[in-house]
OpenMM code with the backbone's topology and positions (N, CA, C; nanometers):
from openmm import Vec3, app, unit

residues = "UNK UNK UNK UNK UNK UNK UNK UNK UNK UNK UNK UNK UNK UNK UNK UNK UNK UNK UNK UNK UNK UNK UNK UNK UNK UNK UNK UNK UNK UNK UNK UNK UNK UNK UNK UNK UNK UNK UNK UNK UNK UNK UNK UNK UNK UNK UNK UNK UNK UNK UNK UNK UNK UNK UNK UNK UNK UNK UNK UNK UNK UNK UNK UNK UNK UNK UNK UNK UNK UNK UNK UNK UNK UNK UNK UNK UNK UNK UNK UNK UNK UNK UNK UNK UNK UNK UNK UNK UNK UNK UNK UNK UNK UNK UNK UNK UNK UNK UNK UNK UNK UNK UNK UNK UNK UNK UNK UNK UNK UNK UNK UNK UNK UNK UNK UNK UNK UNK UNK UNK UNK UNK UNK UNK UNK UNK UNK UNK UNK UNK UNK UNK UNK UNK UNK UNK UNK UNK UNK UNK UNK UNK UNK UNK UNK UNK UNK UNK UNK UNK UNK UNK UNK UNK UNK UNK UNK UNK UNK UNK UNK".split()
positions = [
    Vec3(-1.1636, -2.1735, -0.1299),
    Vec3(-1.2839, -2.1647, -0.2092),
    Vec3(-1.4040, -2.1502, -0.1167),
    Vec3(-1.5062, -2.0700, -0.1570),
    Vec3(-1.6043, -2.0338, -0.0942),
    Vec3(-1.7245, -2.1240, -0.1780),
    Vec3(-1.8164, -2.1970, -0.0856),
    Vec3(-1.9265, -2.2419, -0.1358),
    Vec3(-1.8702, -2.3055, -0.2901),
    Vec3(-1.7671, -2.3622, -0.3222),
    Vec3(-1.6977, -2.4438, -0.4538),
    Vec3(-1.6916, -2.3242, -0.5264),
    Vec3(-1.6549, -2.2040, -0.5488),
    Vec3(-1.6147, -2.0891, -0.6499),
    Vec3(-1.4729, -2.0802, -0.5828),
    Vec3(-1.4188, -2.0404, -0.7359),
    Vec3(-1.2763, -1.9731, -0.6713),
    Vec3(-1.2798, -1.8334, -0.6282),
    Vec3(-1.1790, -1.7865, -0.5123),
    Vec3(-1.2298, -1.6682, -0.4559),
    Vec3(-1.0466, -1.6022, -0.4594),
    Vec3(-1.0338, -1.5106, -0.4853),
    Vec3(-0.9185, -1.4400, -0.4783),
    Vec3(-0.8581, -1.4191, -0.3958),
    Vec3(-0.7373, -1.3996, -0.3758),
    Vec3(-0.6734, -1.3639, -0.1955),
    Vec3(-0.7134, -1.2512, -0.0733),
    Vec3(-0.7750, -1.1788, -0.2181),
    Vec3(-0.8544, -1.0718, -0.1247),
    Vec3(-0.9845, -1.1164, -0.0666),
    Vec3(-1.0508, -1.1893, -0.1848),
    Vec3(-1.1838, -1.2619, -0.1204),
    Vec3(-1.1840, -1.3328, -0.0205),
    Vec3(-1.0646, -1.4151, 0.0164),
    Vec3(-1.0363, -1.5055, 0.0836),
    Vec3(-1.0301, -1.4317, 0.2695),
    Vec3(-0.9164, -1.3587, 0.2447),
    Vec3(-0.8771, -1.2475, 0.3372),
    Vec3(-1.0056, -1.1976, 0.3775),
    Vec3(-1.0902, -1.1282, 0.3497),
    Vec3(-1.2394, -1.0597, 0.3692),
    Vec3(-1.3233, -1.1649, 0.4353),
    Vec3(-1.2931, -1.2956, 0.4010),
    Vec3(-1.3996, -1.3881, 0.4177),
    Vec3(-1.3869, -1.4265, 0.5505),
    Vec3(-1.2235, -1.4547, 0.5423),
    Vec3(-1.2237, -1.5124, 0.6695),
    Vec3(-1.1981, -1.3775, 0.7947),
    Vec3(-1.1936, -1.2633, 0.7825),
    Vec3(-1.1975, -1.1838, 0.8731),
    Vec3(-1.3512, -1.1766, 0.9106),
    Vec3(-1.4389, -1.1713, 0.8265),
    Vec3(-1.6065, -1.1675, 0.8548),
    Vec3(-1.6328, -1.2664, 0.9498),
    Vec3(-1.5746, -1.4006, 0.8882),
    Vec3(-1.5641, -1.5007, 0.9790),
    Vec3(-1.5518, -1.5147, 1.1062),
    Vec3(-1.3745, -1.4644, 1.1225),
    Vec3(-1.3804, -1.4337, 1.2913),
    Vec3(-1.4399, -1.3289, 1.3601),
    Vec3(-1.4314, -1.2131, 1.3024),
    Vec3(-1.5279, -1.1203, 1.3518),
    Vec3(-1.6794, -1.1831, 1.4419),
    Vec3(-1.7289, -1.2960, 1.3163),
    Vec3(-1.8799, -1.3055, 1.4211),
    Vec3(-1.8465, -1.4476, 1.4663),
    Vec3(-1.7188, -1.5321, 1.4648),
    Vec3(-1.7294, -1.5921, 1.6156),
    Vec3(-1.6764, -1.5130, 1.7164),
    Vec3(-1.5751, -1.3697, 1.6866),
    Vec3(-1.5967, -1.3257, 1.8234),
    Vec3(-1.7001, -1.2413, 1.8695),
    Vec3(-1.7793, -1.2520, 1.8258),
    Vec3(-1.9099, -1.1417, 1.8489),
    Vec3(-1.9713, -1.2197, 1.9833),
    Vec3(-1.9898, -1.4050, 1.9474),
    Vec3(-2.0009, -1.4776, 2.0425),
    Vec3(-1.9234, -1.4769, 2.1699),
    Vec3(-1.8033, -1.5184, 2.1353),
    Vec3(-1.7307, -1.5140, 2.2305),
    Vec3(-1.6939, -1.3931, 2.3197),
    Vec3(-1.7325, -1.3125, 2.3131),
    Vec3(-1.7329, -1.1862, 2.3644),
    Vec3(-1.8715, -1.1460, 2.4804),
    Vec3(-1.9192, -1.1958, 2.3941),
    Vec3(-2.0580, -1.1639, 2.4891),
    Vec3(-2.0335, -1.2628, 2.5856),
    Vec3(-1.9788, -1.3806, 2.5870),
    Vec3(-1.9525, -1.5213, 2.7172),
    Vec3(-1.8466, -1.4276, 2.8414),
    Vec3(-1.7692, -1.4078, 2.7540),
    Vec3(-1.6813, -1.3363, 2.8240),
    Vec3(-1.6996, -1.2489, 2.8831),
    Vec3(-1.8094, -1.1424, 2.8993),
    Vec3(-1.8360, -1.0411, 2.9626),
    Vec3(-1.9522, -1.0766, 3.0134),
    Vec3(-1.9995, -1.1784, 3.0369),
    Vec3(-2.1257, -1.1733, 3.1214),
    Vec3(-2.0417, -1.2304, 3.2459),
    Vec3(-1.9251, -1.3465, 3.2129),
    Vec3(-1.8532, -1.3875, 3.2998),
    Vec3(-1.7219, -1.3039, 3.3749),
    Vec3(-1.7282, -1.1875, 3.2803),
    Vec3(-1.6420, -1.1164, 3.3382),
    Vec3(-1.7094, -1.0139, 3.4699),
    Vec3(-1.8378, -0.9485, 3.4301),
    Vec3(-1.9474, -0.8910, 3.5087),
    Vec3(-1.9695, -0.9771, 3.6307),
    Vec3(-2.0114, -1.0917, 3.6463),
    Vec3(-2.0436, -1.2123, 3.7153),
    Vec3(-1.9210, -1.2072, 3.8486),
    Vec3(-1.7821, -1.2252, 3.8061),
    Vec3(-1.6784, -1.2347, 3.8312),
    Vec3(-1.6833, -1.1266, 3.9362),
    Vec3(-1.7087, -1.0027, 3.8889),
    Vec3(-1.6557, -0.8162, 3.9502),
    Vec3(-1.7647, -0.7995, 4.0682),
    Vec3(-1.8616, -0.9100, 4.0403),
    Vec3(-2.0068, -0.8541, 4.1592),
    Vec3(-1.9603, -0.9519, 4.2373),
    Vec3(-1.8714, -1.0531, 4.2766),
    Vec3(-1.8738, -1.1579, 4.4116),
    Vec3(-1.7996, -1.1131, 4.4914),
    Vec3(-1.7195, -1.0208, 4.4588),
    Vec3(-1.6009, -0.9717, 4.5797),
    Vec3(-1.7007, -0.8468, 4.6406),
    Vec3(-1.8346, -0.8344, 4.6387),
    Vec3(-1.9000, -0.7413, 4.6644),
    Vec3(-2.0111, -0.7720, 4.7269),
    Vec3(-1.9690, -0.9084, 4.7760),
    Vec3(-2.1184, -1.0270, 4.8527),
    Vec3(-2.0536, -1.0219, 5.0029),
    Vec3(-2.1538, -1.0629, 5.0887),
    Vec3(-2.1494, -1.1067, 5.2130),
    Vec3(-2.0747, -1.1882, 5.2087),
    Vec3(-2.0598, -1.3292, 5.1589),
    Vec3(-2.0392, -1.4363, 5.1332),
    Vec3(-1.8784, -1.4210, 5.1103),
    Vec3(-1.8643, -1.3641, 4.9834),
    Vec3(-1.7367, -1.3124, 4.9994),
    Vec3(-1.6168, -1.3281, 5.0890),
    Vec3(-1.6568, -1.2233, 5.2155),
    Vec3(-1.5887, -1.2008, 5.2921),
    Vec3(-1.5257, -1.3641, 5.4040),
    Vec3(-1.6159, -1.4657, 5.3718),
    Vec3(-1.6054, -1.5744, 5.4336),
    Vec3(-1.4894, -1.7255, 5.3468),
    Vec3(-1.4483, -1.6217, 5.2637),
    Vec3(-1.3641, -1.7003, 5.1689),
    Vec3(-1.2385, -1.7473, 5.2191),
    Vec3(-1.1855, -1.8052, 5.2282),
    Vec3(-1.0529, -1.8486, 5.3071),
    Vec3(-0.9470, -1.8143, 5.1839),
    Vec3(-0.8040, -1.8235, 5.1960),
    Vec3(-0.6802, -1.7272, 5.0940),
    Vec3(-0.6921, -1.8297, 4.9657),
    Vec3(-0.7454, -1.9415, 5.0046),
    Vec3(-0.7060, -2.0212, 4.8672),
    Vec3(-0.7990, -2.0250, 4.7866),
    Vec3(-0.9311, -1.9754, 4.8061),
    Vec3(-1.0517, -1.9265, 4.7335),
    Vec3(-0.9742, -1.8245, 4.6819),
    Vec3(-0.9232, -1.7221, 4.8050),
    Vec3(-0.9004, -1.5457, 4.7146),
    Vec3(-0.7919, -1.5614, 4.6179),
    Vec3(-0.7360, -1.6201, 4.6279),
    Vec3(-0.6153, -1.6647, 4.5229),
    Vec3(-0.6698, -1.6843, 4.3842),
    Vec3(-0.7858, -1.7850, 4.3636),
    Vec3(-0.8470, -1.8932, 4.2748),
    Vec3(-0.9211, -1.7326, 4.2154),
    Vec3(-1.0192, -1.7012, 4.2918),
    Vec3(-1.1168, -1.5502, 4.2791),
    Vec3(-1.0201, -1.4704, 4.1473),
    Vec3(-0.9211, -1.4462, 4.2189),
    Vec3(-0.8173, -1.3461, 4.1582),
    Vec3(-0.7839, -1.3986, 4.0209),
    Vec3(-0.7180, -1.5368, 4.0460),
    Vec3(-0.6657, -1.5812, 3.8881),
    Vec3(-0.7772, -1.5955, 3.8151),
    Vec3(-0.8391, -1.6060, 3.8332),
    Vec3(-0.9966, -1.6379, 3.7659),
    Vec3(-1.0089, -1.4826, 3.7186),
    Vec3(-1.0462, -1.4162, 3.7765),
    Vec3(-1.0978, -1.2540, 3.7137),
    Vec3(-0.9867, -1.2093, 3.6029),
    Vec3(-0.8550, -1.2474, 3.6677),
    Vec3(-0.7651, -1.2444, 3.5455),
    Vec3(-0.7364, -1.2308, 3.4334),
    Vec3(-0.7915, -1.3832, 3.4313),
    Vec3(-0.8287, -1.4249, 3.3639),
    Vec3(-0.9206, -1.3873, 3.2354),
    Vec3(-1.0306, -1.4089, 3.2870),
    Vec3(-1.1024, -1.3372, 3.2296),
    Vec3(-1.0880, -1.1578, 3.2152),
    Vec3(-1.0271, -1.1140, 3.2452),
    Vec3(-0.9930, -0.9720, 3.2175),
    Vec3(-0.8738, -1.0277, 3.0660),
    Vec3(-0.8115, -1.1134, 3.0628),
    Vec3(-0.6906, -1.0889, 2.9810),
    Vec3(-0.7769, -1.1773, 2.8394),
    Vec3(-0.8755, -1.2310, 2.8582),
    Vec3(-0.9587, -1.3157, 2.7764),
    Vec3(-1.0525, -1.1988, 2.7372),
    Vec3(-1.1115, -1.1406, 2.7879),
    Vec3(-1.2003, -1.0014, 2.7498),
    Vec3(-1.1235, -0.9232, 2.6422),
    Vec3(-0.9949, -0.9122, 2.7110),
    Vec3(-0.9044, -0.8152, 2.5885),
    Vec3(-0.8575, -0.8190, 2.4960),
    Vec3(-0.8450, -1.0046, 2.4872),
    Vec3(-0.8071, -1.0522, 2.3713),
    Vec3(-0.8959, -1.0355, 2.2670),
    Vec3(-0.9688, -1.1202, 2.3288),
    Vec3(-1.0891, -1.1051, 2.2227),
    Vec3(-1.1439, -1.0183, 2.1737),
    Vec3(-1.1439, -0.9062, 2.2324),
    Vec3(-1.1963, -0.7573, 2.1926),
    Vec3(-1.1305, -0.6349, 2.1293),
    Vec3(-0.9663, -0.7054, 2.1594),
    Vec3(-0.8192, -0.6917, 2.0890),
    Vec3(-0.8682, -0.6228, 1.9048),
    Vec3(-0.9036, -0.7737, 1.8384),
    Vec3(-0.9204, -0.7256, 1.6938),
    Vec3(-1.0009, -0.6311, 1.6325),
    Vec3(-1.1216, -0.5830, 1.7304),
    Vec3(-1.1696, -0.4316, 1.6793),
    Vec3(-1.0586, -0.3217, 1.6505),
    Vec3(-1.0225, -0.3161, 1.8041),
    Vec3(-0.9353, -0.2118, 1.8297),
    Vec3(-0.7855, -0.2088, 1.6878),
    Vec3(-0.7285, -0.3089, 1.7059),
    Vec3(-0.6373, -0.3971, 1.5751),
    Vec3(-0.7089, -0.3264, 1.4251),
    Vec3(-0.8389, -0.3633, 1.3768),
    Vec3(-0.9069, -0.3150, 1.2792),
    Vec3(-0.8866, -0.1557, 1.2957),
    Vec3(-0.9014, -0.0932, 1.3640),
    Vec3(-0.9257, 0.0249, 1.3889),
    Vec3(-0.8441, 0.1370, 1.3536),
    Vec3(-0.7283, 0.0650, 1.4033),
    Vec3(-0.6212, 0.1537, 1.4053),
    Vec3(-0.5008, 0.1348, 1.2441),
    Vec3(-0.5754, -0.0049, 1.1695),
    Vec3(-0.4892, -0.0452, 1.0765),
    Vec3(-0.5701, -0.0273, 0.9501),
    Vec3(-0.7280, 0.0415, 0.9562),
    Vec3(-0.7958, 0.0777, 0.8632),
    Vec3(-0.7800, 0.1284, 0.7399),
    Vec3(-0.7900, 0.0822, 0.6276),
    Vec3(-0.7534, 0.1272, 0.5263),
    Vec3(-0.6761, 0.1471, 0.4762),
    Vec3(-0.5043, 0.0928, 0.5339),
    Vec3(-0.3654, 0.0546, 0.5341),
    Vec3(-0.3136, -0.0361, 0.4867),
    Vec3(-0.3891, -0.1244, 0.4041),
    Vec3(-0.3635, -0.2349, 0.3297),
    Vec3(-0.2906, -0.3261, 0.4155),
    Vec3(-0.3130, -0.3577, 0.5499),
    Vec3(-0.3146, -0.4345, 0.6509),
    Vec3(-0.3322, -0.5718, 0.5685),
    Vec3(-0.4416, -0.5783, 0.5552),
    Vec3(-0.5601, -0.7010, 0.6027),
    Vec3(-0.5077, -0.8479, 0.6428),
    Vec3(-0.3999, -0.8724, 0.5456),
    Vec3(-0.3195, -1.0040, 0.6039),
    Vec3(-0.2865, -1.0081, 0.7709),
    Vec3(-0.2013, -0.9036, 0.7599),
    Vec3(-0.1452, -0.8753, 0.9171),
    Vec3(-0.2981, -0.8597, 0.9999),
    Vec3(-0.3515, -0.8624, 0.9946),
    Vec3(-0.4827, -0.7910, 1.0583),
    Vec3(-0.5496, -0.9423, 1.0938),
    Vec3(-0.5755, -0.9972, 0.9832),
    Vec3(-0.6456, -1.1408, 0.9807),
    Vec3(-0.5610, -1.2442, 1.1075),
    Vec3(-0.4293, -1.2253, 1.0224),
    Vec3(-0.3264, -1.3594, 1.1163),
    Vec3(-0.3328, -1.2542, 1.2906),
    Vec3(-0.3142, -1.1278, 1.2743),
    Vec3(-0.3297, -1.1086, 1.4362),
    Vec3(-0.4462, -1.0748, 1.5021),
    Vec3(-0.5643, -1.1228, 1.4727),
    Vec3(-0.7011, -1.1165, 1.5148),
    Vec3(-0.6999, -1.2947, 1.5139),
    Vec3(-0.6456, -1.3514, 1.4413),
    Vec3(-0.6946, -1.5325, 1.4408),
    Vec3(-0.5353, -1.5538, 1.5940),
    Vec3(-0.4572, -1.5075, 1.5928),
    Vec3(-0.3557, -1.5343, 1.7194),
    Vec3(-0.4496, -1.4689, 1.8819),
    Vec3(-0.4855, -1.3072, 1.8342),
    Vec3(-0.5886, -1.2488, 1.9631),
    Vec3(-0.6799, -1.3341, 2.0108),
    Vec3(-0.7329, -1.4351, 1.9251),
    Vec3(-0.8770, -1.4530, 1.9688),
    Vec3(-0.8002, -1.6743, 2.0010),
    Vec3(-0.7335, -1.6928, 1.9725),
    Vec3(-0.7223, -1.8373, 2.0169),
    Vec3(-0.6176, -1.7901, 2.1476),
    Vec3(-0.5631, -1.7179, 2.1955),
    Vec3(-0.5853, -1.6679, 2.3570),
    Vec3(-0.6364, -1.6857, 2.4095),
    Vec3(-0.7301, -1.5400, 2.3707),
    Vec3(-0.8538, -1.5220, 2.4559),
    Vec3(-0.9276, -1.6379, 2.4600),
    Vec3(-0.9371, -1.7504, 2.3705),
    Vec3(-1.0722, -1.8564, 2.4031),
    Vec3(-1.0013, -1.9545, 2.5426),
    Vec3(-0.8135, -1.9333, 2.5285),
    Vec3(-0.7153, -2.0284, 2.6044),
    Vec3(-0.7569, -1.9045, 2.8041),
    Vec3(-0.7779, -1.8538, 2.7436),
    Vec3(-0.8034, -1.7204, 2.8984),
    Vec3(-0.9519, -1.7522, 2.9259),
    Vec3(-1.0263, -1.7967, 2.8348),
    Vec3(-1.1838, -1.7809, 2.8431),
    Vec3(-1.1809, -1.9132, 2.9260),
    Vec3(-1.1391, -2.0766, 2.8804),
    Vec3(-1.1077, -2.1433, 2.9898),
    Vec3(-1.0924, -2.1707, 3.0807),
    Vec3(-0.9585, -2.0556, 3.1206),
    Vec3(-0.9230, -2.0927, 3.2542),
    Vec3(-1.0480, -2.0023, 3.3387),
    Vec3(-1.1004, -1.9059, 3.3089),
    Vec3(-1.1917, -1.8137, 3.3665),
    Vec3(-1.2793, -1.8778, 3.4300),
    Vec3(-1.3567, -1.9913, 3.3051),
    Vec3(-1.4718, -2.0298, 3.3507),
    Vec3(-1.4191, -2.2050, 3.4376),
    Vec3(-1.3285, -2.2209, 3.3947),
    Vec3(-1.2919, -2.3550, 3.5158),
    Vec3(-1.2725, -2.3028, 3.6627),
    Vec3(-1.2222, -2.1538, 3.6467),
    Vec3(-1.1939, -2.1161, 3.8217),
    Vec3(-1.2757, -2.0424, 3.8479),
    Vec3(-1.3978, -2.0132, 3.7286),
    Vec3(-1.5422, -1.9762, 3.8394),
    Vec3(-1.6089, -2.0892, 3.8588),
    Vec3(-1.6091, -2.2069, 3.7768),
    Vec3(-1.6996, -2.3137, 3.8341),
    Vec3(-1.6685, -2.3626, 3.9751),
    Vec3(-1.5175, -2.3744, 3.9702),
    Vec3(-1.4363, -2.4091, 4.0939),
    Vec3(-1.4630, -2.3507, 4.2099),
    Vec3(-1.4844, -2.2565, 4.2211),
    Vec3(-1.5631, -2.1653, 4.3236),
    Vec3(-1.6759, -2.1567, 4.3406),
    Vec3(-1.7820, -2.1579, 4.2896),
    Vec3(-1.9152, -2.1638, 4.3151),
    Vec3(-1.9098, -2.3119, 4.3985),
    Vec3(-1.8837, -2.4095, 4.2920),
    Vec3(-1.8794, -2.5370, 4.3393),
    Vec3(-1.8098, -2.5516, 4.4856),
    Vec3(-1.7087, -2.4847, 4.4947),
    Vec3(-1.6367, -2.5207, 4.6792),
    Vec3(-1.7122, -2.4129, 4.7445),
    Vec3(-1.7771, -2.3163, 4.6972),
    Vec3(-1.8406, -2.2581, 4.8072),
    Vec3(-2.0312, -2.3195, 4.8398),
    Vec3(-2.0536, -2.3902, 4.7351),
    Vec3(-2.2165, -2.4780, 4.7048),
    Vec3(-2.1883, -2.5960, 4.8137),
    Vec3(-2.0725, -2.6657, 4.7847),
    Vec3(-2.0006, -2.7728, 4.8361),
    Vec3(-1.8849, -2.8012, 4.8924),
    Vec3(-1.7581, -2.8303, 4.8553),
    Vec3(-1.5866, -2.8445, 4.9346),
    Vec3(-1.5247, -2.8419, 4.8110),
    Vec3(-1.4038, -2.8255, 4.8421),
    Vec3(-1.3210, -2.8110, 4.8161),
    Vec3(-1.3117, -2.9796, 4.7037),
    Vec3(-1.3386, -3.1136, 4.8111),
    Vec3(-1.3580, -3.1935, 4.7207),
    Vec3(-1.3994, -3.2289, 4.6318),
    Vec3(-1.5225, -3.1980, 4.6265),
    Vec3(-1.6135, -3.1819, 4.4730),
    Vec3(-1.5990, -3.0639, 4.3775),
    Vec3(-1.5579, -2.9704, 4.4251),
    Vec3(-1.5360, -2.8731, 4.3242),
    Vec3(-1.3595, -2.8608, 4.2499),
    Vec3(-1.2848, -2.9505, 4.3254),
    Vec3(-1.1647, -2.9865, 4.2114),
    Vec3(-1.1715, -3.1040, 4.1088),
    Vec3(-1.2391, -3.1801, 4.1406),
    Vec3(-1.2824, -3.2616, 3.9789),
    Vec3(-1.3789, -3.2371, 3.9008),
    Vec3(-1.4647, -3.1655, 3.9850),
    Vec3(-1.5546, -3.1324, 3.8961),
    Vec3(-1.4863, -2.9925, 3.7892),
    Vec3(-1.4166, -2.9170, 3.8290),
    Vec3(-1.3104, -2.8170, 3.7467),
    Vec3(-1.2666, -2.8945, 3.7118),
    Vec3(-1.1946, -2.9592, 3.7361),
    Vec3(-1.0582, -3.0465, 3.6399),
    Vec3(-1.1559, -3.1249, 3.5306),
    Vec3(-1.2636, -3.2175, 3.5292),
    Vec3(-1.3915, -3.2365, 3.4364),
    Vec3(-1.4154, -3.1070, 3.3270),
    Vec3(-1.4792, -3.0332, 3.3990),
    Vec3(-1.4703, -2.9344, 3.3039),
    Vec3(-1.3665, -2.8848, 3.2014),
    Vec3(-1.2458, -2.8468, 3.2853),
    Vec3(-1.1229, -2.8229, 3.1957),
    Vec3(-1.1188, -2.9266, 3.0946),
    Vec3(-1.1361, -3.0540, 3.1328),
    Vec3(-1.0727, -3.1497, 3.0446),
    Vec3(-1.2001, -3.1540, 2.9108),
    Vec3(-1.3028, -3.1623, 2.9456),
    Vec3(-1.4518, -3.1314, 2.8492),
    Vec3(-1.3936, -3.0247, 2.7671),
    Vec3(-1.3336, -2.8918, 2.7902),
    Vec3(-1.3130, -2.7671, 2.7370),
    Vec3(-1.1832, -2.7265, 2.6193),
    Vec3(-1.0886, -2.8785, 2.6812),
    Vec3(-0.9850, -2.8832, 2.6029),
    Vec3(-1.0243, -2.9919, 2.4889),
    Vec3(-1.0713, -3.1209, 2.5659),
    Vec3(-1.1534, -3.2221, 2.4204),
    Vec3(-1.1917, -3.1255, 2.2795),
    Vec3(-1.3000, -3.0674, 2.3245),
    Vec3(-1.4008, -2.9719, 2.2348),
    Vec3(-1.3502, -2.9235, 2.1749),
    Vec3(-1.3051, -2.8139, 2.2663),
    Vec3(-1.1949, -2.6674, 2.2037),
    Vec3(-1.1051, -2.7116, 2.1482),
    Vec3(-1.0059, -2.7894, 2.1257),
    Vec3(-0.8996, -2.8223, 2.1255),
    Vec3(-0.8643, -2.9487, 2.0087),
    Vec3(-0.8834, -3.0951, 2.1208),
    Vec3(-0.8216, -3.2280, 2.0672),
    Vec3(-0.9375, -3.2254, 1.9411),
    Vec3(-1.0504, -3.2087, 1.9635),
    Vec3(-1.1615, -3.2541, 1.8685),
    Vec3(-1.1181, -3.2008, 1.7085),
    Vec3(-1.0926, -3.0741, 1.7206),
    Vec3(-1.0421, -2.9378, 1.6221),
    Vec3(-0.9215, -3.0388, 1.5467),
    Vec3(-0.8220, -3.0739, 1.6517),
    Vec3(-0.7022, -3.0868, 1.5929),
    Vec3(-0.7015, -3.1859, 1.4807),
    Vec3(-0.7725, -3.2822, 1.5746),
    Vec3(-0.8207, -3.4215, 1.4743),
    Vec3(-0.8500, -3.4446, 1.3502),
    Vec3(-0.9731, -3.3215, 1.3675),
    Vec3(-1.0097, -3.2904, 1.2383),
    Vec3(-0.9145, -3.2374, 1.1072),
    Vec3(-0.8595, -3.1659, 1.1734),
    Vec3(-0.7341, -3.0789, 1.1014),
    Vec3(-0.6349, -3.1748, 1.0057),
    Vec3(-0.6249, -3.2558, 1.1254),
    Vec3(-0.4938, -3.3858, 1.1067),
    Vec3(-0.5915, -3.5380, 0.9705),
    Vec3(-0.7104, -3.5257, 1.0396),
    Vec3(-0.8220, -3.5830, 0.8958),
    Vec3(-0.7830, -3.5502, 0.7280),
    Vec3(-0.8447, -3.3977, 0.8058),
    Vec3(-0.8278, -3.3039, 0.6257),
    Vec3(-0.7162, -3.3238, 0.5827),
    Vec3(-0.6043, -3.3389, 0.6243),
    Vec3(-0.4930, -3.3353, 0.5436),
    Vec3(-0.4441, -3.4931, 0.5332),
    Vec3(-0.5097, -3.5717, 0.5205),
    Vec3(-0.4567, -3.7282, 0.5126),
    Vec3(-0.5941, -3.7636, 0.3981),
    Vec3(-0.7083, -3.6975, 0.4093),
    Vec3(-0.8095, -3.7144, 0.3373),
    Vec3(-0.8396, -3.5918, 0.2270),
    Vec3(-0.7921, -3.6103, 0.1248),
    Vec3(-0.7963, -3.4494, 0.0349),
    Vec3(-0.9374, -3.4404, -0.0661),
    Vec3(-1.0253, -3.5428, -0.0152),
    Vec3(-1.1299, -3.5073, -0.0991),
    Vec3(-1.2561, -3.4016, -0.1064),
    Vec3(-1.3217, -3.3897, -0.1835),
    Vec3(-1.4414, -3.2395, -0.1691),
    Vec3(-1.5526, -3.2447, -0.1211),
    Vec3(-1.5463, -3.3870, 0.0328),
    Vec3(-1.6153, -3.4358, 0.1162),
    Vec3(-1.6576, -3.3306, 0.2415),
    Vec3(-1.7562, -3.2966, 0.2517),
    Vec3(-1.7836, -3.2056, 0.3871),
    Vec3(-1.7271, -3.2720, 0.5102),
] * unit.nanometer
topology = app.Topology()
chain = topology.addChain("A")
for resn in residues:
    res = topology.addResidue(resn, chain)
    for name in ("N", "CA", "C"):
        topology.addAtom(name, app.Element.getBySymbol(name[0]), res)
């Protein structure tokens, strides 16, 4: 139900594709500023002073974010090609699978660019808890917080926001 009306399966379907559509509108734009960000450091002075376990981290990180970029940018392309095919189910469930990827790729992206700035600002010491902090902030949020809720709604069935 939308706003307390009953809404049809098609309404439903429409609604929630609009839906993900403009959280990935967000998530897309994160992703490519961090993906851009990512493509200009192997192109620094600085760079070149990286020792293998930075270039390693560098690498999975851009990856990363390359396979998080695609996800997420996945369900246009998905829409595109399934247009007007009476898809929309298939379309919905594989744009809501594309895009909880990409947010699981968008993660690791931005924990192994913090990780790097941070060991190259500072060491190696401060910039693995402070990533592992982050990660763990990213999974709370993203993640345990969501689930909770999830696991709420269905023990609590009332028409409580």
């Amino acid at each position: 139900m939308a706003d307390g009306k009953p809404e049809s399966e098609a309404e439903r379907l429409t609604r929630n594709l609009h839906e993900l559509l403009q959280e990935l509108r967000v998530a897309q734009t994160g992703v490519q500023l961090l993906f851009a960000f990512l493509l200009t450091l192997a192109f620094t002075n600085r760079f070149a002073t990286l020792g293998l376990a930075d270039r390693v981290v560098y690498v999975a990180t851009l990856v990363a974010a390359s396979l998080a970029a695609g996800l997420l940018i996945a369900p246009v392309s998905y829409h595109r090609m399934v247009f007007r095919r009476h898809l929309r189910p298939r379309l919905v469930l594989a744009a809501h699978r594309m895009a909880a990827g990409g947010l699981g790729f968008l993660v690791a992206a931005v924990v192994g660019a913090v990780y790097l700035v941070v060991d190259v600002v500072f060491s190696l010491r401060v910039a693995a808890p402070i990533a592992a902090g982050i990660a763990a902030w990213f999974v709370l949020f993203w993640y345990v917080v969501p689930l909770v809720a999830r696991g709420e709604r269905r023990t609590d069935r009332s028409d409580r926001p």
